[in-house]
LUMRO-956476 format. One line per 5 residues: for each residue x, y, z of N, C-alpha, C. Coordinates in nm, 2 decimals. Example, Ala and Ser with C-alpha at 12.3 -4.5 7.8 and 13.67 -1.06 7.14 Angstrom:
1.32/-0.57/0.78/1.23/-0.45/0.78/1.32/-0.33/0.78 ~ 1.28/-0.22/0.71/1.37/-0.11/0.71/1.29/0.00/0.79
***
This chain:
0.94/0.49/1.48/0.85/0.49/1.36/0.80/0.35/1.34 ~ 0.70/0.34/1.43/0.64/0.22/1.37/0.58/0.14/1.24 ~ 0.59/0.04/1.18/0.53/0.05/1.00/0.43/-0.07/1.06 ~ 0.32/-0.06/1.02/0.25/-0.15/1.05/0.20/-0.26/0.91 ~ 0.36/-0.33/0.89/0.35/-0.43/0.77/0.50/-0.50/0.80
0.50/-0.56/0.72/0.64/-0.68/0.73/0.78/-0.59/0.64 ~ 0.84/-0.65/0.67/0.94/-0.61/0.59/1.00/-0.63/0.45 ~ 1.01/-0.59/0.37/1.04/-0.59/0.20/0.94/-0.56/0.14 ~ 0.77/-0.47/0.20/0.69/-0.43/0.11/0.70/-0.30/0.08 ~ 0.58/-0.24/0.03/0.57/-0.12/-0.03/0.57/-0.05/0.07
0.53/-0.04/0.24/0.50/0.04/0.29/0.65/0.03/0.38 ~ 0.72/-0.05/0.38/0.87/-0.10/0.48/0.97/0.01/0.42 ~ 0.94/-0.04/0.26/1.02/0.02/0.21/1.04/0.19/0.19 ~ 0.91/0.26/0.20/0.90/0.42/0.22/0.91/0.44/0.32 ~ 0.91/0.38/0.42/0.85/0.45/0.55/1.03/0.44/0.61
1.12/0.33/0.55/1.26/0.33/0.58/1.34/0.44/0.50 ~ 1.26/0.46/0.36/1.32/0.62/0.27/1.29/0.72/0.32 ~ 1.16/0.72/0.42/1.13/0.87/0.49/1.24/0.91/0.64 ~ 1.27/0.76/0.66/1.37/0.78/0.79/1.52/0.81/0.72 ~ 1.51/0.78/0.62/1.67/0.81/0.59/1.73/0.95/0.54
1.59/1.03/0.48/1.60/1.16/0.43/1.60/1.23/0.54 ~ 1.54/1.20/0.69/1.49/1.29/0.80/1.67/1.25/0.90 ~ 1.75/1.14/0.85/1.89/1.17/0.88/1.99/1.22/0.83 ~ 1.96/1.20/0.67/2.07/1.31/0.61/2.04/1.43/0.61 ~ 1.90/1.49/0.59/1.88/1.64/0.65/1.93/1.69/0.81
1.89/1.58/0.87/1.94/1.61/0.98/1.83/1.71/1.07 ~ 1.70/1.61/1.06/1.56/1.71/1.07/1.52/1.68/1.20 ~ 1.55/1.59/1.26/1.56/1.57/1.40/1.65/1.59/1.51 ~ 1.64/1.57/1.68/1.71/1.62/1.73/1.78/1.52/1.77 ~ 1.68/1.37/1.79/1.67/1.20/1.81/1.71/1.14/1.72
1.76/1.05/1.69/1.72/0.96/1.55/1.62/0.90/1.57 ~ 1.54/0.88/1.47/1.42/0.80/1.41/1.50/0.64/1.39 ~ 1.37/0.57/1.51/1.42/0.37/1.45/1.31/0.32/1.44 ~ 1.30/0.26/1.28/1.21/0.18/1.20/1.15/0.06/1.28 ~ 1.04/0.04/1.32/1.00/-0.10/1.38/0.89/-0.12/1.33
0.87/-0.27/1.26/0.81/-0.34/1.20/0.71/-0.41/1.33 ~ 0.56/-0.41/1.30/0.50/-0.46/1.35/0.37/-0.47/1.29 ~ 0.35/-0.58/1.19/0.31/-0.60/1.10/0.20/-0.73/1.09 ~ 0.19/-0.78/1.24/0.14/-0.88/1.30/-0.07/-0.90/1.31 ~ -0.08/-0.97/1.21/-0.29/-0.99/1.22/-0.29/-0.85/1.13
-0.19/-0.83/1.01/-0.24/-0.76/0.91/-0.22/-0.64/0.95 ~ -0.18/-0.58/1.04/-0.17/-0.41/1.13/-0.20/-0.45/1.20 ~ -0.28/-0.51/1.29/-0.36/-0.53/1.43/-0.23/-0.47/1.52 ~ -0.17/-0.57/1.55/-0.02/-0.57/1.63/-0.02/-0.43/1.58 ~ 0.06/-0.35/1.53/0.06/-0.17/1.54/-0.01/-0.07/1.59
-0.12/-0.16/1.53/-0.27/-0.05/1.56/-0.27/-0.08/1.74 ~ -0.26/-0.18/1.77/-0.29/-0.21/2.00/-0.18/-0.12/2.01 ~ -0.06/-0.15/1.94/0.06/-0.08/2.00/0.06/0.02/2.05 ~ 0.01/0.12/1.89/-0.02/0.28/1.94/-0.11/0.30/1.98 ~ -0.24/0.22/2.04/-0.30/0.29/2.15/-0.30/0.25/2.25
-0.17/0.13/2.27/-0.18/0.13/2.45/-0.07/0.23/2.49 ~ 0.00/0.34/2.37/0.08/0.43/2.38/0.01/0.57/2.37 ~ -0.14/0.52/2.42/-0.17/0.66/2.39/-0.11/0.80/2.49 ~ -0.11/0.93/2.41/-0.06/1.04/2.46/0.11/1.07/2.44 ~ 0.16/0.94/2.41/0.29/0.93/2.39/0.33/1.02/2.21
0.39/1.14/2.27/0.45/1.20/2.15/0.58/1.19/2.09 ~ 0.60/1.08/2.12/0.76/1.02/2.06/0.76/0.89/1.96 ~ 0.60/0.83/1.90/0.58/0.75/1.85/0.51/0.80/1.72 ~ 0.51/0.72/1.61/0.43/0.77/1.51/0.43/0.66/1.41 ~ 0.32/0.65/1.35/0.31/0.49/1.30/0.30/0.54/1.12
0.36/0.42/1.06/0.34/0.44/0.91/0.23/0.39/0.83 ~ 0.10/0.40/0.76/0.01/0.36/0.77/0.00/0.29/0.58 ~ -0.07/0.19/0.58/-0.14/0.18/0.44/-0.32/0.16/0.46 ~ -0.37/0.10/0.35/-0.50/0.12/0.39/-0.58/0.00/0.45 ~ -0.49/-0.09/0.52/-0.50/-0.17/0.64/-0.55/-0.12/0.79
-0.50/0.03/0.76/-0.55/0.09/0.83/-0.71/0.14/0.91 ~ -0.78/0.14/0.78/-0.91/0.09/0.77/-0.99/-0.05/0.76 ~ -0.92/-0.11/0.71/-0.97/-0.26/0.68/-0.91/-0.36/0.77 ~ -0.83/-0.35/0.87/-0.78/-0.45/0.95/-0.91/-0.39/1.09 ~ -0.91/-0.27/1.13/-1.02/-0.26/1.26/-1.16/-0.32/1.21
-1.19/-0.28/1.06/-1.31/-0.33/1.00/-1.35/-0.46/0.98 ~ -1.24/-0.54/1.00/-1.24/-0.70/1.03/-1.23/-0.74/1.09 ~ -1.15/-0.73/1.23/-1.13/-0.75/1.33/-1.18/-0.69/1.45 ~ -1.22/-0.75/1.57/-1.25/-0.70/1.66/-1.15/-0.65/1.79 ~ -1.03/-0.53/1.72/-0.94/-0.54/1.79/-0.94/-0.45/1.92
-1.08/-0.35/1.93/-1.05/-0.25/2.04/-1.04/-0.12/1.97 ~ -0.99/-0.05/1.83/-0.93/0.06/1.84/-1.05/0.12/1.74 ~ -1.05/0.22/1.73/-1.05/0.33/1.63/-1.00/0.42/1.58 ~ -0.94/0.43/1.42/-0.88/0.48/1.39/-0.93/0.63/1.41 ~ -1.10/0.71/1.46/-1.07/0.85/1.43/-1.00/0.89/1.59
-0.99/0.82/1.69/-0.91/0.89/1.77/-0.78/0.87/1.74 ~ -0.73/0.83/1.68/-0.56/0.84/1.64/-0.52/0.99/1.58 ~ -0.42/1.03/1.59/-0.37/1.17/1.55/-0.31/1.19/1.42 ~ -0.37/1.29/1.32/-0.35/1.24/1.18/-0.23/1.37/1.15 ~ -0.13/1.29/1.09/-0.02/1.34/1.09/0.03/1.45/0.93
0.04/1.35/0.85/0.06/1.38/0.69/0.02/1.23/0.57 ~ -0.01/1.23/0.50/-0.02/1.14/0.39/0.12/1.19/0.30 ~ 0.17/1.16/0.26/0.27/1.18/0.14/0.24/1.12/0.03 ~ 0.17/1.03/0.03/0.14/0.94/-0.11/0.06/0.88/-0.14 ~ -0.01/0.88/-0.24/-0.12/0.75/-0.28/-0.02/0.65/-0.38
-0.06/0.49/-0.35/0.07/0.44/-0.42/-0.03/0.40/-0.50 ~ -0.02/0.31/-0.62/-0.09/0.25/-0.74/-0.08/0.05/-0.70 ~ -0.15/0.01/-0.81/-0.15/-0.09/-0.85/-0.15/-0.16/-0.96 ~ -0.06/-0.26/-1.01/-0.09/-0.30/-1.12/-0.09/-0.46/-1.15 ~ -0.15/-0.53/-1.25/-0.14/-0.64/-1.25/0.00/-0.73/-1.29
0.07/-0.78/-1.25/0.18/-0.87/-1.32/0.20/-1.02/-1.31 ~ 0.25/-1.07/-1.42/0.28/-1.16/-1.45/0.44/-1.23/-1.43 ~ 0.48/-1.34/-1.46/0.64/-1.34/-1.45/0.70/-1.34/-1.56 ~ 0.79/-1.31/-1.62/0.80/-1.24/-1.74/0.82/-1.39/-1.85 ~ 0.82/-1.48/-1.86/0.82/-1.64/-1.92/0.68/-1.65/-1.89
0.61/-1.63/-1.89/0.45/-1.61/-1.89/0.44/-1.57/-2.07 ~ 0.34/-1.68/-2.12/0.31/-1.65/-2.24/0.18/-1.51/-2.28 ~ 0.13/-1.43/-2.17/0.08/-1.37/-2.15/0.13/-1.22/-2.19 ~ 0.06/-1.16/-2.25/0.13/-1.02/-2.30/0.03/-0.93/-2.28 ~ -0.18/-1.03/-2.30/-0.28/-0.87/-2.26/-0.37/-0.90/-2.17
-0.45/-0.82/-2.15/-0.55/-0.85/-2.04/-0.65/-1.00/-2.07 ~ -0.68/-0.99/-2.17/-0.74/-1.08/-2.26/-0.75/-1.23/-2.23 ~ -0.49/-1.23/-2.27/-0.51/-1.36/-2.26/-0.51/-1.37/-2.12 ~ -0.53/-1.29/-2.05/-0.46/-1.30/-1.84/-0.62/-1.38/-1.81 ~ -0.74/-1.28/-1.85/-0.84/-1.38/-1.82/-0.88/-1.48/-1.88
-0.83/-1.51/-2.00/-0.87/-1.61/-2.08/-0.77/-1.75/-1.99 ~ -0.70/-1.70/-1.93/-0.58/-1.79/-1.89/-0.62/-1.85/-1.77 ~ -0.71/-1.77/-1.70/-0.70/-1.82/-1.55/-0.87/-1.89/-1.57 ~ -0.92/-1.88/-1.65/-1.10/-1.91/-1.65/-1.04/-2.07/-1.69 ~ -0.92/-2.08/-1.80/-0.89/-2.24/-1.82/-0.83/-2.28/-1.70
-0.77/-2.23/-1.61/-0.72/-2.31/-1.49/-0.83/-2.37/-1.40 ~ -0.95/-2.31/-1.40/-1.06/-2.32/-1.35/-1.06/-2.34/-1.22 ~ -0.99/-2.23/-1.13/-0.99/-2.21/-1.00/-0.83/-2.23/-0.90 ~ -0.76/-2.30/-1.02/-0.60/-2.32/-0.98/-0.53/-2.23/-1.01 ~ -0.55/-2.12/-1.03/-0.46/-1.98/-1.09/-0.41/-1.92/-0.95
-0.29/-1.92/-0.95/-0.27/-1.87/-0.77/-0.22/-1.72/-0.80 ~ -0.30/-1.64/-0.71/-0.30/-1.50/-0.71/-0.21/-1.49/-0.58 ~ -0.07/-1.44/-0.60/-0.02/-1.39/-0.45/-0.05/-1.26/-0.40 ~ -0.05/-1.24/-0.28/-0.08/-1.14/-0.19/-0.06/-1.14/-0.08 ~ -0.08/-1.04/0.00/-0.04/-1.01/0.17/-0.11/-1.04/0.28
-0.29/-1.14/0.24/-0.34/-1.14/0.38/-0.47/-1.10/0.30 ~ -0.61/-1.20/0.35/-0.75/-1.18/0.33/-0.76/-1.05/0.41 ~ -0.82/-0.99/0.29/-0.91/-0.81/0.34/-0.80/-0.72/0.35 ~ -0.67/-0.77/0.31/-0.51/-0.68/0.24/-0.60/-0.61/0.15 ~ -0.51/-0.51/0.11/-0.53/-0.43/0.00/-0.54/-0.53/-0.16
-0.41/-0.59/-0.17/-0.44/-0.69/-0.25/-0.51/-0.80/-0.28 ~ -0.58/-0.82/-0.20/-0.69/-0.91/-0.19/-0.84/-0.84/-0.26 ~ -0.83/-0.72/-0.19/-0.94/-0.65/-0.23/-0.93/-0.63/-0.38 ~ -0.83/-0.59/-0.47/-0.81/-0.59/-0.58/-0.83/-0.73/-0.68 ~ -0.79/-0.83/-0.58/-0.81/-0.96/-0.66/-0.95/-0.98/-0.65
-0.99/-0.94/-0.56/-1.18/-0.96/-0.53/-1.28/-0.90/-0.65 ~ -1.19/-0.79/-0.68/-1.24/-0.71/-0.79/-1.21/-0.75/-0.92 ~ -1.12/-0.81/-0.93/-1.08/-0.89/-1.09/-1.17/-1.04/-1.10 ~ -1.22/-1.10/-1.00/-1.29/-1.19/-1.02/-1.45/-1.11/-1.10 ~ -1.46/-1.02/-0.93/-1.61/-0.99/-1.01/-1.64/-0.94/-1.12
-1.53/-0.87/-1.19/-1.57/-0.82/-1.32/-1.53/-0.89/-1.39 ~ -1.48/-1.02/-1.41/-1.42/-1.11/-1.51/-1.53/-1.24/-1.48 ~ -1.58/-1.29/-1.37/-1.64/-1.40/-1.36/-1.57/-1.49/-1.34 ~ -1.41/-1.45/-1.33/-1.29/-1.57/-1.29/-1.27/-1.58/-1.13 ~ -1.20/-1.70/-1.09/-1.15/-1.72/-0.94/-1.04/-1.78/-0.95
-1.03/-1.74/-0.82/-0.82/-1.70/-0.80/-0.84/-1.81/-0.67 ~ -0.71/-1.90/-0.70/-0.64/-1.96/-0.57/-0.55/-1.86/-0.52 ~ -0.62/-1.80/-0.39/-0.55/-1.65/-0.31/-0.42/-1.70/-0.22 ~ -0.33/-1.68/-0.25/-0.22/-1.71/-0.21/-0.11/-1.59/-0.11 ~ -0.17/-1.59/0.01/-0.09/-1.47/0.12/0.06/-1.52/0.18
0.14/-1.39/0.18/0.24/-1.41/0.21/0.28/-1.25/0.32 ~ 0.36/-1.25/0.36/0.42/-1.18/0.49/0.42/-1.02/0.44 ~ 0.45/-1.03/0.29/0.45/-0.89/0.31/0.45/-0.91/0.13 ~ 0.45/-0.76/0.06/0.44/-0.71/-0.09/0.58/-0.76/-0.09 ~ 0.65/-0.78/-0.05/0.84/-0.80/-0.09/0.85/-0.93/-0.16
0.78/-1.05/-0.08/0.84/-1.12/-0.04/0.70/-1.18/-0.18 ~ 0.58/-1.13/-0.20/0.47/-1.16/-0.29/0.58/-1.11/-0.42 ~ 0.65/-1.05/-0.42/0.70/-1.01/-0.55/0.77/-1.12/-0.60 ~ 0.87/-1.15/-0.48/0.96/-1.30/-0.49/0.93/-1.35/-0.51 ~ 0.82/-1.41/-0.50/0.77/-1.57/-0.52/0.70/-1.54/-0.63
0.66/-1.43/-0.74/0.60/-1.40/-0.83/0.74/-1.44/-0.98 ~ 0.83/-1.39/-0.96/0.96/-1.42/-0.97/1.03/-1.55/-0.99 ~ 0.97/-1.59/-0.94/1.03/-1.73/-0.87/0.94/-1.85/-0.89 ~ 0.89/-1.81/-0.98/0.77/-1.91/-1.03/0.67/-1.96/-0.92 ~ 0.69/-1.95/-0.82/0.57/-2.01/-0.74/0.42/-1.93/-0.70
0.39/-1.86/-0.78/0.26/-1.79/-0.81/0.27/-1.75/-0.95 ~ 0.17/-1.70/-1.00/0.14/-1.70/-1.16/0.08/-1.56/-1.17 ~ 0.03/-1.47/-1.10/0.04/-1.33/-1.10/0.05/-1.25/-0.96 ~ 0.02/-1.13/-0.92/0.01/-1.02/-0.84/-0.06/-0.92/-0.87 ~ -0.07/-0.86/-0.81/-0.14/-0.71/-0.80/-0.02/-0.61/-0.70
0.10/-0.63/-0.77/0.22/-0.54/-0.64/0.19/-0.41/-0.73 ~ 0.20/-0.33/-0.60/0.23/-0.18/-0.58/0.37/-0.18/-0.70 ~ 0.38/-0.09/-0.80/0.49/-0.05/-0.84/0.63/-0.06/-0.77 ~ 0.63/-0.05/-0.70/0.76/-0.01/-0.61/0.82/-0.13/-0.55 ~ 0.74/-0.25/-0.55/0.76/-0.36/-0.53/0.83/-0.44/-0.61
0.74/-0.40/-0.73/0.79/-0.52/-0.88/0.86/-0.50/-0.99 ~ 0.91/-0.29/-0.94/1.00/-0.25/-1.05/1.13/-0.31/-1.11 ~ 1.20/-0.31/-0.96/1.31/-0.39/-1.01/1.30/-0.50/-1.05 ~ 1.22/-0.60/-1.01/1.24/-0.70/-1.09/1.18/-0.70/-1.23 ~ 1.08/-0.55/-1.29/1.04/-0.55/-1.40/1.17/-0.50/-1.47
1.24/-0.42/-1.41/1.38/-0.37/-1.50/1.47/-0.50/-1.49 ~ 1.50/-0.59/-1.45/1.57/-0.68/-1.45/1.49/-0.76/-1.54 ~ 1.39/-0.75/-1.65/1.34/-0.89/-1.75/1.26/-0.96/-1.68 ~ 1.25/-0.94/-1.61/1.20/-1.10/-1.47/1.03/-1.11/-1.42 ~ 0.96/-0.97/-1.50/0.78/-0.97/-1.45/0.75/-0.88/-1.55
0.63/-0.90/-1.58/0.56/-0.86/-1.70/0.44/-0.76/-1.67 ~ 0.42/-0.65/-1.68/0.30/-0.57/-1.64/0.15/-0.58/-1.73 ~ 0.04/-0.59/-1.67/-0.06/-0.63/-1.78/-0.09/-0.53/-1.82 ~ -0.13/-0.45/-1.70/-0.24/-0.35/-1.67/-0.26/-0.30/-1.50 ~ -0.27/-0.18/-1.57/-0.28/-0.08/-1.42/-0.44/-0.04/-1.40
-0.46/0.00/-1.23/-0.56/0.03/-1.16/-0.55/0.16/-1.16 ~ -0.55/0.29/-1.19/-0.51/0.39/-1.22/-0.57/0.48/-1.37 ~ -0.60/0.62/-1.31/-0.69/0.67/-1.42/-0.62/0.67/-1.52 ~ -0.50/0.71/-1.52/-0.35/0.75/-1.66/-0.28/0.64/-1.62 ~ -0.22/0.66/-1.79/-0.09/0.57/-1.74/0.02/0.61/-1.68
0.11/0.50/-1.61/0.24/0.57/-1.53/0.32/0.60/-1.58 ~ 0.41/0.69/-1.49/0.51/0.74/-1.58/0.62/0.61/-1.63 ~ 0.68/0.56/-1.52/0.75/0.44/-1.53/0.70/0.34/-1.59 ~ 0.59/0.33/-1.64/0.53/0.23/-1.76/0.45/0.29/-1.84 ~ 0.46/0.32/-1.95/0.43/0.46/-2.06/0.35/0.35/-2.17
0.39/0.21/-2.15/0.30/0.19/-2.27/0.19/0.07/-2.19 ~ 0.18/0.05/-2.05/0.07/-0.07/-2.01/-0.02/0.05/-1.97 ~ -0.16/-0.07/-2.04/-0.27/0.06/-2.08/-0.31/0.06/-1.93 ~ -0.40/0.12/-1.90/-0.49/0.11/-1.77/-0.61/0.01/-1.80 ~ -0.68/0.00/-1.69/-0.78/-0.12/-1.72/-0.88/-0.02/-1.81
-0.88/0.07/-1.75/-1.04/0.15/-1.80/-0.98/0.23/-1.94 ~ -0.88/0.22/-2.01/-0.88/0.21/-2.16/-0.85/0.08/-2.18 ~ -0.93/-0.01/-2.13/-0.92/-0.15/-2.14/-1.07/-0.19/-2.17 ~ -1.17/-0.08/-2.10/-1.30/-0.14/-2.09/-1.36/-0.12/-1.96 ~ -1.30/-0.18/-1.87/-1.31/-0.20/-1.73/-1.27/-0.09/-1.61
-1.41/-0.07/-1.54/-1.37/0.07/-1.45/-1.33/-0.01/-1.33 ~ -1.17/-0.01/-1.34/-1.13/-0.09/-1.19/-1.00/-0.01/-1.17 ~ -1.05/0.10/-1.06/-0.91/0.20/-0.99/-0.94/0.16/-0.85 ~ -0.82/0.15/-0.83/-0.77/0.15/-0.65/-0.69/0.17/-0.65 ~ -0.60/0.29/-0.51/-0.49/0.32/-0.49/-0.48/0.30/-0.30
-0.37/0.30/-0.28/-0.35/0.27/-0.16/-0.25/0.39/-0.09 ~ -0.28/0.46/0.02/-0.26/0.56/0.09/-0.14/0.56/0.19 ~ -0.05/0.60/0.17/0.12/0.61/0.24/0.11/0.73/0.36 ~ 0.02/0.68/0.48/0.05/0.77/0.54/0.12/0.81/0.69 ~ 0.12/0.89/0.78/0.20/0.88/0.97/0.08/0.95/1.03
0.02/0.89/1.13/-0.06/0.93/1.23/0.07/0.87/1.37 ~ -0.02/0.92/1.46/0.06/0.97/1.61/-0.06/0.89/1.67 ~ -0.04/0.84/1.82/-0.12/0.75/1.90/-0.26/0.85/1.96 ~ -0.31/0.78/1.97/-0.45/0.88/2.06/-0.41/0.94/2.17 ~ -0.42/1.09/2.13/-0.41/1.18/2.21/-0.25/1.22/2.29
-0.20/1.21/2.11/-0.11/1.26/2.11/-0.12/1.43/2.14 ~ 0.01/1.53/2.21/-0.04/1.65/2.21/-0.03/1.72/2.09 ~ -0.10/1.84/2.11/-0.09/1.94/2.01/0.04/1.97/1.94 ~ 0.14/2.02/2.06/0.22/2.08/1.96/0.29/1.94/1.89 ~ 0.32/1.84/1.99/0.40/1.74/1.88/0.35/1.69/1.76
0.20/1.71/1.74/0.19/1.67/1.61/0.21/1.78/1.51 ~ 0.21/1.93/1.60/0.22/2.03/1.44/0.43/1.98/1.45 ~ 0.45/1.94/1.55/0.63/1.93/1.49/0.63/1.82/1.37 ~ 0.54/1.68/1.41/0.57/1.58/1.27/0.49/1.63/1.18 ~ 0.39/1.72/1.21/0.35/1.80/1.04/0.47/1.85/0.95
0.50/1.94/1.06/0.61/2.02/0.97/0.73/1.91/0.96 ~ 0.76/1.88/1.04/0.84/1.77/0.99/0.86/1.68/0.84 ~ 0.73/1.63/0.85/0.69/1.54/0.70/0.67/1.64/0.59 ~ 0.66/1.77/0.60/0.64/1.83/0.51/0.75/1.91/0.44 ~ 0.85/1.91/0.57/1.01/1.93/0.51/1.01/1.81/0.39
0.99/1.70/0.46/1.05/1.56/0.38/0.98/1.58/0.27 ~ 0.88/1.62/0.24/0.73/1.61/0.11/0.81/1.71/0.04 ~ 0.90/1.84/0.07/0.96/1.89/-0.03/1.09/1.83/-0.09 ~ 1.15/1.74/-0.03/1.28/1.72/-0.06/1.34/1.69/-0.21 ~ 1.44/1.69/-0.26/1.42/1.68/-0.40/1.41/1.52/-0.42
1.51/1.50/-0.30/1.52/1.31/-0.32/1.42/1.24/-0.33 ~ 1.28/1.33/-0.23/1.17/1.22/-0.25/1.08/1.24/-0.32 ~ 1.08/1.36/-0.44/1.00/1.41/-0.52/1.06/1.32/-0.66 ~ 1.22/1.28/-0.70/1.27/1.19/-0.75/1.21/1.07/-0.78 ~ 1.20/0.97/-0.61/1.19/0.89/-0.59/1.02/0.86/-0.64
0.94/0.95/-0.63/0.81/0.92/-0.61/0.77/0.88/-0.73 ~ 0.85/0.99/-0.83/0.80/1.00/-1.00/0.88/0.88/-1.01 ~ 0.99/0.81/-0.99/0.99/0.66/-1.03/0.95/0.57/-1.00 ~ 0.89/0.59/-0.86/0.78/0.48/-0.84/0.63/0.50/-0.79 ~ 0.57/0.62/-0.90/0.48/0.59/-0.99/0.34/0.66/-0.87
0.42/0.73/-0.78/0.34/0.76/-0.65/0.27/0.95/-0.66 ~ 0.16/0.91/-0.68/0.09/1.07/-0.62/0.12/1.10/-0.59 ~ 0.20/1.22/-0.50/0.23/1.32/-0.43/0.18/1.43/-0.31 ~ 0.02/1.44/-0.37/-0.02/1.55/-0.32/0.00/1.52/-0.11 ~ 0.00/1.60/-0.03/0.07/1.65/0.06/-0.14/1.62/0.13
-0.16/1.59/0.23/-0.23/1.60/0.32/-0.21/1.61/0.44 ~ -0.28/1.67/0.58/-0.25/1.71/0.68/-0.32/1.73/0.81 ~ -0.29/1.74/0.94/-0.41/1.73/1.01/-0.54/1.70/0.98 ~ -0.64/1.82/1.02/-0.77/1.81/0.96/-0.81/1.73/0.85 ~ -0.74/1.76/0.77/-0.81/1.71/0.62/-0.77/1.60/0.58
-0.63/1.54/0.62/-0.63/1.40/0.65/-0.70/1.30/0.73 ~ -0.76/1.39/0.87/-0.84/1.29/0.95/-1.01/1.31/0.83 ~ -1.05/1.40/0.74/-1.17/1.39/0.68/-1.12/1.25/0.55 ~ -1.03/1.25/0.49/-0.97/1.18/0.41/-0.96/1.02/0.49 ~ -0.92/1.02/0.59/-0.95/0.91/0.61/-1.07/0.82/0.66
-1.12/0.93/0.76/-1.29/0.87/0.74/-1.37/0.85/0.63 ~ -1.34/0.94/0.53/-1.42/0.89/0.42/-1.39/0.76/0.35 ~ -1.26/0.72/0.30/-1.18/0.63/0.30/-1.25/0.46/0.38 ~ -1.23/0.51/0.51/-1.30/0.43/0.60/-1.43/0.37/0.56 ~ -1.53/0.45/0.49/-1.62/0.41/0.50/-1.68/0.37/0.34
-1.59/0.42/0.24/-1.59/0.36/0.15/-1.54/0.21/0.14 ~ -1.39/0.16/0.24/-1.37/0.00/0.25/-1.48/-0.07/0.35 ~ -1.56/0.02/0.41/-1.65/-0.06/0.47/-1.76/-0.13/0.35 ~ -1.79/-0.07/0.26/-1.86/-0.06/0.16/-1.78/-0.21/0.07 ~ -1.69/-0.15/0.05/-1.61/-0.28/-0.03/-1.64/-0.44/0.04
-1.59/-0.45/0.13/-1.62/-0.57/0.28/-1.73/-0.58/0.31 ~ -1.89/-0.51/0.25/-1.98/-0.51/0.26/-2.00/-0.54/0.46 ~ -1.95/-0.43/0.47/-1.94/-0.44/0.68/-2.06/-0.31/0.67 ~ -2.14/-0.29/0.74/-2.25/-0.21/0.79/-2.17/-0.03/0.89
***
């Protein structure tokens, strides 16, 4: 199981809960072993699986790097020849602060960073990350600018959000929970049509005023030209896991979509996807 991100983010961290449900069920015949390859943003994952192409014993964990790292990069690959496995999740995003932050609304967040006047350090995972794109988006609609501050992975952006050495984020839920249940980070405002379940009272931006949604896609594709039957086995495979009670638990506490995608309509889902971050990156 390849994850093509570092370890202690949003995507390390599901993609190691999907391997651990597929051993206490006992849904394989192999064990499943997690490898991080998280190198030029996905790049490194993305060559992996396709100098593995046809190999039906590999399957990679995806976020929406997936589109945005070949869209920046001139690595060789294309994602529509890769073999589209299952989505399990669309994850969220929300804005946070560190909880000793005199900050409580959206208001004072941009009232706060327009007085820093370009010294407000925004952490994140890497220019044309998912969180970057999000921060790109809170400038444009605010008129403010962020000192962009990349780090190895969502884990480790949480930590240092934590830890006083950055002054906000944009972490995926699942990242910044615990340290929001421990006192320790402050939620502004979510990217998200509704509010989350696990945060019942931070509004969304757009009952805020501001139409700013992005979510980011948790999903397993297989190498190019992978065969047929092995991908209907990781279909049905992941779709054991998509019923399980543990992960339907887990999801509703960290704040994650659900709906189930598949072959076909996952490879239409993510070309469209594709070409909507092309749009964002203003790439042709």
């Amino acid at each position: 199981m390849v994850i093509m991100a570092g370890q202690g983010g949003g995507a390390d961290r599901l993609a190691r809960f999907f391997q651990s449900l597929i051993q206490k069920h006992d849904l394989t015949n192999m064990p499943v072993l997690p490898v991080n390859k998280g190198g030029g943003s996905g790049a490194e994952a993305l060559r992996y699986m396709k100098d593995n192409a046809g190999d039906a014993h590999k399957v990679m964990a995806t976020l929406n790097s997936y589109y945005t790292t070949p869209l920046r990069q001139d690595i060789g690959v294309d994602i529509e020849t890769f073999t589209p496995i299952a989505r399990m999740a669309v994850d969220t995003f929300v804005l946070w602060v560190n909880a000793d932050s005199d900050i409580h609304t959206l208001d004072e967040f941009v009232t706060a960073v327009k007085e820093a006047d370009g010294s407000w350090k925004m952490g994140g995972t890497g220019t044309g990350q998912e969180d970057s794109l999000v921060t790109a988006m809170l400038e444009q609609e605010f008129g403010i600018k962020f000192t962009y501050v990349p780090f190895d992975g969502g884990g480790t952006v949480a930590k240092n959000l934590v830890g006083g050495h950055i002054d906000s984020t944009v972490n995926n839920p699942s990242e910044q929970l615990p340290f929001f249940r421990a006192g320790k980070s402050r939620p502004i405002a979510t990217f998200t049509e509704a509010r989350l379940e696990p945060l019942p009272d931070v509004p969304t931006m757009t009952e805020l005023g501001h139409d700013l949604t992005y979510g980011m896609q948790r999903s397993f594709v297989g190498a190019p030209g992978m065969p047929a039957d092995a991908q209907q086995y990781y279909i049905d495979l992941f779709t054991k896991v998509s019923e399980s009670e543990e992960w339907q638990e887990y999801a509703a506490s960290e704040a994650l979509d659900t709906k189930l995608l598949t072959g076909d309509a996952l490879q239409e889902y993510f070309l469209k996807e594709r070409a909507t971050h092309a749009k964002i990156l203003g790439i042709n």
